[in-house]
N, C-alpha and C positions, 0 to 999 in steps of 0.2 A: 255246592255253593262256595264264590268266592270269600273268602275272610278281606276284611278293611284294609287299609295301609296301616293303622294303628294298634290294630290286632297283629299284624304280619310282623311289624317292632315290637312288641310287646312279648313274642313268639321269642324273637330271633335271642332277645334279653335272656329267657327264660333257658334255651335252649345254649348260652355261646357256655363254651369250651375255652379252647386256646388258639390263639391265629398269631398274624405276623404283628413283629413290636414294632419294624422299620423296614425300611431295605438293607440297611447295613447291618440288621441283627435278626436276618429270616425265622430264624427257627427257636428264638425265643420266647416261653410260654408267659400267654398273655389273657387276660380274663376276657376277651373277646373272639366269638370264631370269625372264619374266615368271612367278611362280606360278598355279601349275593346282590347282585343289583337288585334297587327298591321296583323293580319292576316285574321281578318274581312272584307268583302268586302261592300263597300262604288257603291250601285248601283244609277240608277234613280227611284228605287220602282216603278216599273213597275210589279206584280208580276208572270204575264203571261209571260213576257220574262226573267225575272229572273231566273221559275219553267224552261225553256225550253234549257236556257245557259248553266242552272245546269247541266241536263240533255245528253245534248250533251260532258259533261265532266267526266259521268257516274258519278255525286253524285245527291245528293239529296239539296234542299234548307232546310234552317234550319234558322228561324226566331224566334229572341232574343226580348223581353220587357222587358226596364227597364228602370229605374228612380235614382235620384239623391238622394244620402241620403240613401240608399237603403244598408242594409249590408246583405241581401241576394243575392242582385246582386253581393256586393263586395267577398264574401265568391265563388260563381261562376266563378267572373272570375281571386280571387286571390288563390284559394286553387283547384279549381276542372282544368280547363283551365291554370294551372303552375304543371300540373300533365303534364309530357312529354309524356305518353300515351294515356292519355287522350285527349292530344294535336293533336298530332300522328294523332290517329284516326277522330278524327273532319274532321283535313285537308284535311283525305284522302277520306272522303266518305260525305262531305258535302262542301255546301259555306255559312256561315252566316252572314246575316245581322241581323242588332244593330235598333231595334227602342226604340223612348222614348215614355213611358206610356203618357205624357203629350205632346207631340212634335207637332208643325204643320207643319210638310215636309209633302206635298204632297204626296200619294200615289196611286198606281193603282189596285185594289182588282181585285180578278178574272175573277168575270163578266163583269170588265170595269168601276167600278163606281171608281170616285177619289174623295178624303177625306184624312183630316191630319191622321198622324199616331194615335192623339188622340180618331178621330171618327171613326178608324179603332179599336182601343183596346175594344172601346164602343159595335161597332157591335161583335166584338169576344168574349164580357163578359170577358174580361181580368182583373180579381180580385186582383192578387197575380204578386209582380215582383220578384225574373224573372219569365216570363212567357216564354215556348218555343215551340214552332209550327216545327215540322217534316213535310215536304210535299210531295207526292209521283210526279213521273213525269207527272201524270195527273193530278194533283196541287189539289190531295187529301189530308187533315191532316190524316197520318197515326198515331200519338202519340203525345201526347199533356202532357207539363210537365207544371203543377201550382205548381210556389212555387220552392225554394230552395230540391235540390235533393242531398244530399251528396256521396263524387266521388265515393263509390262502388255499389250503386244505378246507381247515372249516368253512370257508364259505362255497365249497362245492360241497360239502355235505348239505350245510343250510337250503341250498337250493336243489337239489335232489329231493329232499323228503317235503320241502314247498312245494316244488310242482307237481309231484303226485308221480314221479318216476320211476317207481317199484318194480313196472312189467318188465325192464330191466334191471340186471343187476349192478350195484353198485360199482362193482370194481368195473366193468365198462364203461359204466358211466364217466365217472372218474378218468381212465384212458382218454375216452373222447376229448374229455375237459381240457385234457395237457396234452392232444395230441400236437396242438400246433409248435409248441414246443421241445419235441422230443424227435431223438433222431430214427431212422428204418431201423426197424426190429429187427435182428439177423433171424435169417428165415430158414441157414443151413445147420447142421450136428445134429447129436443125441448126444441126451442127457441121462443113464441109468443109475437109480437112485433106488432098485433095487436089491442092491448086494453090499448095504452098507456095513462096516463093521465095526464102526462107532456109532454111538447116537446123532442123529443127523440134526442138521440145520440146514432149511430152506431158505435163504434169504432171497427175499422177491423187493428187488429195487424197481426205477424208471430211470430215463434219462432225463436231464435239466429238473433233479431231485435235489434239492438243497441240504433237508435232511440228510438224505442218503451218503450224500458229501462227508457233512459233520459226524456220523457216524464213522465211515471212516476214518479221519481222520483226528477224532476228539477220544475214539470208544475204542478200536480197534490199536490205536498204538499204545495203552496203556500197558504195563508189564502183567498188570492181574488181570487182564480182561485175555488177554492173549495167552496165559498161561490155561486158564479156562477153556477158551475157545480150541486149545489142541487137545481135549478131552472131546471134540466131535469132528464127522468131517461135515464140512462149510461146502454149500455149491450155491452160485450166487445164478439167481433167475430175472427175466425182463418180465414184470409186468404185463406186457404188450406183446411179448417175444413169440414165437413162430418155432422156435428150435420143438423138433420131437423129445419129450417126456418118459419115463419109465418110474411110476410113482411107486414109492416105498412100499407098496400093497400091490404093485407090479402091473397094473393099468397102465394101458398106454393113451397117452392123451398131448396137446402144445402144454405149451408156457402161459400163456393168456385161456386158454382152459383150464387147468390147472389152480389158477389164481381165483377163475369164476367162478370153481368148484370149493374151494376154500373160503369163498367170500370176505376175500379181503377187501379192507376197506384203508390202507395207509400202504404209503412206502417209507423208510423202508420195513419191510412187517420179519419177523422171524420165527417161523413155524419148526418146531421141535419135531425127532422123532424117534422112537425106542428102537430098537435093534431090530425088533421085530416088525417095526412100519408102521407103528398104531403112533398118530400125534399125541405128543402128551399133553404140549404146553403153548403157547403163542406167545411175541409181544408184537401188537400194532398198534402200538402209538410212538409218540417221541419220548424218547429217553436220552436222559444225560450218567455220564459214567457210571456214578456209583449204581443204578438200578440197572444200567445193561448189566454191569457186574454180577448183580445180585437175579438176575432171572438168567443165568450165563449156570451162577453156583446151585441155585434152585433145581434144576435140570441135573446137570453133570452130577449131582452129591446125589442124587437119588431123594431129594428132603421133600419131593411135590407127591413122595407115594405115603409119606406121615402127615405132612400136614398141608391140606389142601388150599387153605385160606395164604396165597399171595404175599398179602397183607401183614398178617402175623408172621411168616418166616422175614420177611424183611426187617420188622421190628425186633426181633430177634435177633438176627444176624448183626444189625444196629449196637445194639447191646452189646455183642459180645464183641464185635472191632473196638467199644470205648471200654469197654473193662480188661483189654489187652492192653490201654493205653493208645491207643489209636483214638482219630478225629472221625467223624462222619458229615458229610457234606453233601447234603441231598440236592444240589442243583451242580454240584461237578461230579 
């Protein structure tokens, strides 16, 4: 059962943390979390009746992670969710609820097990906030968004898991979406990427990727990001691409297979790999320096085989660049 608008404030009271004091002072702690559109619904996290209410109102459930301090989450829901279409569409084909990456409400997973939101994020490997879960009415994840997705990406997610697109997979879907602006995939080379003798990095771009852009040139010419990054070897993949494959576990397969078979869901995405071929790590979403850095360090230091929570090595690492005397700046 839905909770009130008044109950849902009363909620948000009870539950705020620390959010943004301004835009000129991001990351100053403030007795407010982050805001969620009032349009979010405030359930009993129940998720079997949630999936089922949705349901009977012909949308789908749509389940938010996020955290405080967080200017991916702010970016989500002050830039993509103040997009009126963007809006639009959410309203009309889903009901979202808000959990906190850290949070102990109570929840009811699908099988019936109950656990705080926290040990709910835990069993889901929820790396990245936001994190956003699509459920189908048989309370399958049809599309799962890691990470900050910017609004012309997300609205081809939004409408993939509207219209019920699933028999396909996403990352096609997606190609399709930008094929008209993207150039011929080159359709000649090999690419073997089994004899690596660094820990690999996958990067799977597109062409007329914006992102993709900004990453090189925002992420890639920083002196720490680049000192990292010659701790693996880099081979850079099309999305869409046609080039023969030789996957780190020695399958032979394309580039646009490949990608279907990783199911990725962003460009540009960066898929990790140990010496031995076994992926360790991902990032598919958008990042700005300082956390390409920090999932660059995460990887290379070996710190994802101690401590598995994302999250907490980033808070860490945080720490210890300002008790060196150093600044942190989570949106550069």
């Amino acid at each position: 059962m839905w909770r009130s608008a008044a109950t849902v404030a009363a909620v948000a009271i009870l539950l705020a943390g620390r959010a943004w004091a301004a835009e000129g002072d991001a990351y100053t702690p403030s007795p407010h979390a982050i805001d969620i559109p009032k349009w979010f619904t405030e359930s009993f996290l129940d998720f079997r009746e949630d999936i089922r209410e949705a349901a009977a109102e012909k949308k789908r459930l749509l389940v938010y992670f996020g955290q405080d301090g967080c200017p991916y989450c702010k970016a989500l829901m002050k830039v993509n969710f103040a997009d009126p279409a963007i809006a639009a569409t959410t309203r009309r084909h889903f009901v979202a609820i808000a959990l906190n990456l850290w949070g102990d409400r109570e929840v009811t997973w699908l099988d019936g097990r109950k656990m705080t939101e926290k040990e709910l994020a835990r069993v889901l490997g929820v790396q990245y906030t936001p994190t956003l879960l699509f459920f189908d009415e048989r309370g399958r994840v049809v599309l799962r968004l890691n990470g900050y997705h910017p609004p012309d990406k997300f609205r081809v997610a939004l409408d993939y898991a509207a219209e019920r697109s699933e028999r396909r997979s996403f990352t096609d879907y997606l190609a399709a979406r930008t094929a008209a602006s993207t150039r011929p995939a080159p359709a000649t080379g090999r690419i073997d990427l089994a004899h690596a003798r660094k820990p690999l990095i996958a990067l799977f771009e597109r062409a007329a990727c914006g992102e993709c852009e900004e990453l090189r040139a925002e992420g890639f010419t920083r002196s720490d990001v680049k000192a990292l990054l010659a701790r693996f070897d880099v081979v850079k993949l099309d999305l869409a691409g046609a080039r023969t494959v030789v996957t780190p576990r020695g399958a032979t397969t394309s580039e646009r297979d490949w990608a279907r078979s990783l199911g990725l869901t962003y460009t540009p995405t960066l898929v990790f790999f140990d010496t031995g071929g076994k992926e360790v790590f991902r990032a598919d979403g958008y990042l700005k320096p300082f956390h390409l850095a920090a999932v660059l360090d995460y990887v290379a230091s070996g710190a994802y085989r101690a401590e598995p929570s994302f999250q907490r090595y980033i808070q860490k690492r945080a720490d210890a660049i300002r008790a060196a005397g150093g600044s942190v700046d989570l949106w550069k």
